[in-house]
C-alpha positions as CSV (number, residue, x, y, z in Angstrom):
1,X,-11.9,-79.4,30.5
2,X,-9.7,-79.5,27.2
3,X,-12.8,-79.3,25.3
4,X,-13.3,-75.6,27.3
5,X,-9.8,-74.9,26.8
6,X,-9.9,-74.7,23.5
7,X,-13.1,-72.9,22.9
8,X,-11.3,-70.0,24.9
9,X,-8.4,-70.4,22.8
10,X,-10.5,-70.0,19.8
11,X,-12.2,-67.3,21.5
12,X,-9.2,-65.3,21.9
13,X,-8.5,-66.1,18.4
14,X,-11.6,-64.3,17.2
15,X,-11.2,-61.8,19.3
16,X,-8.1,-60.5,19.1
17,X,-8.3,-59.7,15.7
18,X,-11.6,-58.2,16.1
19,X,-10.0,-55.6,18.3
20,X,-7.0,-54.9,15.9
21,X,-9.4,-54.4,13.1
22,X,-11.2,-52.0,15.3
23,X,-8.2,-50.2,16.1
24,X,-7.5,-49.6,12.4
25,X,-11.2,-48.5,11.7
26,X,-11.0,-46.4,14.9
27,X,-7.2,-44.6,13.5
28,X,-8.7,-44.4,10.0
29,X,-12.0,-42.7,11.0
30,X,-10.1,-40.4,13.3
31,X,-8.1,-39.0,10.3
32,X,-11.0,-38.4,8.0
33,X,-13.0,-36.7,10.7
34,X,-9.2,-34.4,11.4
35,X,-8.8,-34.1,7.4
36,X,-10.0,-30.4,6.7
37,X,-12.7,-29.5,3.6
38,X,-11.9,-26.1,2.7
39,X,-14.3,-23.3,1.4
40,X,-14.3,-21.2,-0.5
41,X,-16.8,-18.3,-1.5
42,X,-17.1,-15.5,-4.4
43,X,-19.0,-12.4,-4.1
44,X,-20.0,-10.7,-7.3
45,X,-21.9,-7.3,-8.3
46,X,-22.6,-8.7,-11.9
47,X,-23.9,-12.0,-12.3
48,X,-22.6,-15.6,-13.0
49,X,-24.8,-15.7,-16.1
50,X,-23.8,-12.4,-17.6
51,X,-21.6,-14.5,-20.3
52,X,-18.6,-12.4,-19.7
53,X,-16.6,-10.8,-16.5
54,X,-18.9,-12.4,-13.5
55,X,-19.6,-16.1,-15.5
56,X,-15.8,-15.9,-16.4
57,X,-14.8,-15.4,-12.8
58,X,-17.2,-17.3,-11.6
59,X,-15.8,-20.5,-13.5
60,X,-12.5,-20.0,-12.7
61,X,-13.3,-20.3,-8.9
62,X,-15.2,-23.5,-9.8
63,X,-12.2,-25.1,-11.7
64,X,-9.2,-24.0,-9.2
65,X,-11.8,-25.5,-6.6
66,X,-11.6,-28.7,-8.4
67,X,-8.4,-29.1,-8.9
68,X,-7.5,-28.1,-5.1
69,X,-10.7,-30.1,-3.4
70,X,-12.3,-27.0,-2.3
71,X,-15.9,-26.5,-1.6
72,X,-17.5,-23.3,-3.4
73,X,-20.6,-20.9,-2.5
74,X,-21.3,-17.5,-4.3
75,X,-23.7,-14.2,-4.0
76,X,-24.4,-12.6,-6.9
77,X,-26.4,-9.2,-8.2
78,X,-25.5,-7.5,-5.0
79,X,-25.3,-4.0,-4.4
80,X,-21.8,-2.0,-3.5
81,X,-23.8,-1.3,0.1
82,X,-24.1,-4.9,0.2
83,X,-20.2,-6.0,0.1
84,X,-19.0,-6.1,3.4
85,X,-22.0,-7.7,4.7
86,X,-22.4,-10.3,2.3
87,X,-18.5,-11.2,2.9
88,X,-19.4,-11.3,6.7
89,X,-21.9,-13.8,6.5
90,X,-19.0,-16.6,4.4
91,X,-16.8,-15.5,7.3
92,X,-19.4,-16.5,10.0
93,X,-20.2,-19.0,8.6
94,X,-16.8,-20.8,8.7
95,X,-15.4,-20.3,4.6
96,X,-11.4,-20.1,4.5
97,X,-11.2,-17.7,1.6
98,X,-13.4,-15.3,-0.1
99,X,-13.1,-14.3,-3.6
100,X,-13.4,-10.6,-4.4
101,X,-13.4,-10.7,-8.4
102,X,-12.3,-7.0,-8.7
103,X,-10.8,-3.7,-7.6
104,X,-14.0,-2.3,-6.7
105,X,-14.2,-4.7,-4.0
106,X,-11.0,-3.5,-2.3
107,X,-12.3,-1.2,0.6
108,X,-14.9,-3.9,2.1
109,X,-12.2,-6.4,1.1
110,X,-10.0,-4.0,3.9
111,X,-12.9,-3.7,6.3
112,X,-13.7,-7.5,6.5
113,X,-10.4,-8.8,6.7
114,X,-9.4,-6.6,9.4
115,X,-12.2,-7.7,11.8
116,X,-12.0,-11.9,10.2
117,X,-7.9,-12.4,11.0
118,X,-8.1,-15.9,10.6
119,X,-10.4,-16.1,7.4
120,X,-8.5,-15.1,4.0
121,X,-9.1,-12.8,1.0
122,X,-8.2,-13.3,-2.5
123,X,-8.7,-10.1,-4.4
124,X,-8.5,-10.0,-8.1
125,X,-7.6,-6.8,-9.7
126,X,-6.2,-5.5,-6.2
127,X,-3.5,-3.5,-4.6
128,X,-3.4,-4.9,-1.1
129,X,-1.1,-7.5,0.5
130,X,-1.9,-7.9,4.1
131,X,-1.8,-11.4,6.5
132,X,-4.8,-12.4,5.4
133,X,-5.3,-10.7,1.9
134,X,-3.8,-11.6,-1.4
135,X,-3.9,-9.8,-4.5
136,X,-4.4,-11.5,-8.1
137,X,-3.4,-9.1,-10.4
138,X,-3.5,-9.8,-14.3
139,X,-1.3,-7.4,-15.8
140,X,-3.9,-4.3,-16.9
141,X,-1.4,-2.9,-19.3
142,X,-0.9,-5.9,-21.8
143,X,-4.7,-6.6,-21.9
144,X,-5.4,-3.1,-22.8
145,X,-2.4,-3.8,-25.7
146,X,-3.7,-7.0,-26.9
147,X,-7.5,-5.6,-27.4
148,X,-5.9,-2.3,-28.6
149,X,-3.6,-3.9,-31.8
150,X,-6.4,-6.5,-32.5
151,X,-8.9,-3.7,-32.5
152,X,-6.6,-1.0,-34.4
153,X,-5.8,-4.2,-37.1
154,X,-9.5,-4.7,-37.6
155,X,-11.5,-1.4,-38.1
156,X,-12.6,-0.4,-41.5
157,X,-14.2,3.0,-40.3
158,X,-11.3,4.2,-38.2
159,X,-13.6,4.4,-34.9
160,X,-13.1,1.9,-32.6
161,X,-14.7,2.1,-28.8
162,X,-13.9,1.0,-25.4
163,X,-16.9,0.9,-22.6
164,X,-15.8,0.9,-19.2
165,X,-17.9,-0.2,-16.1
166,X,-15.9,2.1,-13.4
167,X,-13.1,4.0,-13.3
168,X,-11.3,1.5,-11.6
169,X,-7.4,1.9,-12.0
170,X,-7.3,-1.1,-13.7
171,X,-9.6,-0.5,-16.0
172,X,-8.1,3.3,-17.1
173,X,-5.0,1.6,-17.4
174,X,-6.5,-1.1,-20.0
175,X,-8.0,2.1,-22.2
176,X,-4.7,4.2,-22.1
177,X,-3.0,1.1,-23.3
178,X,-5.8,0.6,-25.8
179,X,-5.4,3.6,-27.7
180,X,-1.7,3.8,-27.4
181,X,-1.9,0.2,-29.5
182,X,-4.5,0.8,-31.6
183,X,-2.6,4.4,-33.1
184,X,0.5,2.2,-33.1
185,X,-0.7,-0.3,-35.5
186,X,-2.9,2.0,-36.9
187,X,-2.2,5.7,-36.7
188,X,-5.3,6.9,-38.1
189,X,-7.4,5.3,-35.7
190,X,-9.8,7.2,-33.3
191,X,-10.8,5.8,-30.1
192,X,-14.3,6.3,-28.3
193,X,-14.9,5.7,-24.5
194,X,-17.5,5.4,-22.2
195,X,-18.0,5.1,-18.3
196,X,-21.1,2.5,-17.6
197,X,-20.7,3.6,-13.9
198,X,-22.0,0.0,-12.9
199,X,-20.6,-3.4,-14.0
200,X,-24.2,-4.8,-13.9
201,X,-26.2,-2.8,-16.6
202,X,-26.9,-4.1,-19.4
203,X,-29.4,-1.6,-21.0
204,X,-26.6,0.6,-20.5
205,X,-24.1,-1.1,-22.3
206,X,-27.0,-0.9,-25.3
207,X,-27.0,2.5,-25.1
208,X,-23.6,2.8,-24.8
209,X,-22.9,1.4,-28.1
210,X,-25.5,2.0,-29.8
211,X,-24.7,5.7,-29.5
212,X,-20.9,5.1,-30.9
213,X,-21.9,3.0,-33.8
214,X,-24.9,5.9,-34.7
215,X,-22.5,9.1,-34.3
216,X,-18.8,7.5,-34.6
217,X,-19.6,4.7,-36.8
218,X,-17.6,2.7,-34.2
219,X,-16.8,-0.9,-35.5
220,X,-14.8,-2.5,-33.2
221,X,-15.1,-2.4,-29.4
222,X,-13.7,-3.8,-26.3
223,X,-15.3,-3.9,-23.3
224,X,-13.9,-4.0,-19.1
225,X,-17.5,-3.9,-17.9
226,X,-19.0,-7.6,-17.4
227,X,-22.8,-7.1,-17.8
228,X,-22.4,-4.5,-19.7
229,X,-20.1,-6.1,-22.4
230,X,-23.2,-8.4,-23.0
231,X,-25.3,-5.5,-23.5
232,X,-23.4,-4.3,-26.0
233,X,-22.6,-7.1,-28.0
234,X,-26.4,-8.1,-28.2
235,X,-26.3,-4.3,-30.7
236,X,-23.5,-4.8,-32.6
237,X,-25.0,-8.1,-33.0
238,X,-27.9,-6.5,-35.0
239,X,-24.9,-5.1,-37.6
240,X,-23.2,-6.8,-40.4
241,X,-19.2,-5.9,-39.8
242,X,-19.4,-4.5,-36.1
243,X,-17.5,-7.0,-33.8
244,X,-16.0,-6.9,-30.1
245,X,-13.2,-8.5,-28.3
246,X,-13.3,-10.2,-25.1
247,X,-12.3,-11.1,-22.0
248,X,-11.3,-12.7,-19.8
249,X,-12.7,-16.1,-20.7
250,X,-12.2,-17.2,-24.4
251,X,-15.7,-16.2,-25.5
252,X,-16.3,-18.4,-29.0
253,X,-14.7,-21.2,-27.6
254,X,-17.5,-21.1,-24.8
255,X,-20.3,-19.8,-27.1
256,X,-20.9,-19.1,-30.6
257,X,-21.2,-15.7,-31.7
258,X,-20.7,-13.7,-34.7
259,X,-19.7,-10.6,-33.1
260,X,-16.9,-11.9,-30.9
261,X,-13.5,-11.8,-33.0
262,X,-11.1,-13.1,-30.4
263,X,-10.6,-13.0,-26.6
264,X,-8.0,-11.8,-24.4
265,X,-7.9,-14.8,-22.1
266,X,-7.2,-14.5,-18.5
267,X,-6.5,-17.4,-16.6
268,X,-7.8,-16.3,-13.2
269,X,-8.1,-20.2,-12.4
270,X,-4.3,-20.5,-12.1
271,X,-3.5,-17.9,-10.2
272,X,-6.8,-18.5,-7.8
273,X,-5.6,-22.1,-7.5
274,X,-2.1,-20.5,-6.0
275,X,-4.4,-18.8,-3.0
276,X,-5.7,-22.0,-2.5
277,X,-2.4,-23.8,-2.2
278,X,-0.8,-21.2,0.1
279,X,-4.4,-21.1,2.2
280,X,-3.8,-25.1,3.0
281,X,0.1,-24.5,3.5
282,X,-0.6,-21.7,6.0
283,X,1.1,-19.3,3.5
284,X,-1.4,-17.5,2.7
285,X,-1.5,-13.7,2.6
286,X,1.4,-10.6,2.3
287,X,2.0,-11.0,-1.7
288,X,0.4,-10.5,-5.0
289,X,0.3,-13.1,-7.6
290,X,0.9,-11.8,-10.8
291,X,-0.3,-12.6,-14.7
292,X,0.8,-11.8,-17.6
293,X,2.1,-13.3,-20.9
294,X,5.0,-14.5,-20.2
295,X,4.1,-17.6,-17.5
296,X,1.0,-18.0,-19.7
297,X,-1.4,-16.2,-17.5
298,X,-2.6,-14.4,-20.8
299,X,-3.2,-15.4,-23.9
300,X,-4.8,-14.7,-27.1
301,X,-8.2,-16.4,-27.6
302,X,-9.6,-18.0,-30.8
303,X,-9.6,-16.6,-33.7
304,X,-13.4,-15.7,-36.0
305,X,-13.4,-16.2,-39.3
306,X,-13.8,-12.6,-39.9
307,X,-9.9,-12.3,-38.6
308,X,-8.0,-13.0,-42.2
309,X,-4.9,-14.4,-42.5
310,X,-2.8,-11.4,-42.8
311,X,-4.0,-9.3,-39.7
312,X,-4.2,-12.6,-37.9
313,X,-0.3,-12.7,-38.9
314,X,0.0,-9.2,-38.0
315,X,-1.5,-9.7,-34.5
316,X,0.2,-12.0,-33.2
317,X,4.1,-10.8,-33.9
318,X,2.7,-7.8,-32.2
319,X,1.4,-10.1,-28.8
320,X,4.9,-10.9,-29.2
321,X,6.2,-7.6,-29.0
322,X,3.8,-7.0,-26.2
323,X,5.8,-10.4,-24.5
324,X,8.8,-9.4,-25.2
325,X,8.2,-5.5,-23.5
326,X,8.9,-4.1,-27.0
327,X,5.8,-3.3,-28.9
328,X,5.6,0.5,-27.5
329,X,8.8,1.9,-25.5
């Protein structure tokens, strides 16, 4: 009888903890299965290979996405018919926020959100602050400086071009602001510009310049067309002294180029990783998040050899004007 005793005491023993260990895996499991993986997707026109405004977007989803534990998806190469619907499908499909990497987006950016309440929108380059949509907006004027005094300190010839993809607000913002540097670090400048009508044709962007370097003997160019950049650089590529700026990402420290002088960098990653933040606080929505050079959303890119000391000096005290809200009044 004390022999059975004891076996059910040592039963109990091993049982009890048994249970209690199971209650702990049981409380544990129940919060990872509650913990939320959030999603996010980007929807581009261009494509995430086109080594400028689509691959630079595209990386700066990936990064803020890494940094904030999101999951990411994208579309890419699709057609302006194709927005809304492509946008619909992330929504269905259960994605918390969808990336819009540009102004021309805005209208099915509007559409969408009104009919996905609960699903968010980040929209680069945008004007709209609604519940569910946030605007990232880089500031469109300083970028246009910063290629503008860069280009104006550079040209030999006097002729310096600027090829746009559409006439986006943004983007006739970034050429006014262009030409007013240029002529104010070089008053005998002339600037050349160009309409792509698309962000995703290359061959255009050949043409494009192609035709300012033959009849403007253009030598410096700066581009707000993503595919089309690349088109363009692969000519002036085929020239000795003919060189473009770029943007957003810091071209030669991603790739090496001889045609690329410098960058105006845009770092879409921070202010991306924001809208994630406020999408996991429930905060999300009703603002736009702003960049510019003073919290360090731009900055200047690195330098090619073909950028001498002097104009390199010259450049950046006028970035620092641009800063400081002084270079033009």
């Amino acid at each position: 009888m004390k022999k059975k005793w004891m076996a059910l005491v040592l039963t109990m023993i091993m049982v009890i903890p048994g249970l209690v260990a199971c209650g702990a895996t049981g409380t544990k499991a129940t919060t990872t299965a509650s913990a939320k993986t959030y999603k996010i997707a980007m929807i581009c026109d261009s494509t995430i290979s086109d080594g400028g405004w689509g691959a630079a977007c595209y990386n700066a989803m990936v990064a803020a996405a890494k940094d904030n534990g999101f999951e990411t998806q994208y579309t890419d190469g699709i057609s302006s018919a194709d927005f809304a619907s492509s946008m619909r499908s992330y929504a269905d499909l259960g994605f918390d926020l969808i990336f819009a990497p540009g102004n021309q987006y805005t209208d099915a950016v509007k559409e969408v959100a009104a009919d996905y309440p609960d699903v968010d929108f980040a929209l680069l380059n945008g004007t709209v602050e609604t519940k569910n949509i946030a605007s990232i907006l880089p500031d469109a004027k300083q970028i246009g400086y910063m290629a503008g005094a860069l280009a104006g300190l550079m040209t030999k010839t006097n002729s310096i071009g600027f090829i746009g993809g559409m006439e986006l607000d943004t983007t006739k913002a970034k050429l006014a602001c262009y030409e007013a540097a240029a002529k104010a670090v070089n008053p005998a400048v002339t600037v050349n510009s160009a309409y792509a009508g698309s962000f995703s044709d290359t061959a255009k962007g050949k043409e494009i310049a192609a035709s300012m370097i033959s009849i403007n003997d253009v030598d410096v160019m700066f581009g707000d067309a993503s595919a089309v950049d690349s088109g363009a650089r692969e000519v002036l590529a085929g020239y000795k002294d003919k060189y473009d700026i770029g943007q957003p990402s810091d071209l030669l420290a991603i790739q090496k180029s001889d045609v690329v002088i410098c960058s105006v960098v845009t770092d879409n990653a921070t202010m991306l990783g924001l809208c994630m933040k406020d999408v996991m606080a429930g905060t999300f929505g009703n603002k736009t998040v702003y960049g510019d050079l003073s919290n360090g959303a731009l900055s200047v890119g690195t330098f090619s050899s073909a950028v001498s000391e002097d104009v390199k000096t010259q450049y950046l005290a006028a970035v620092e004007k641009i800063k400081a809200g002084t270079f033009i009044k």
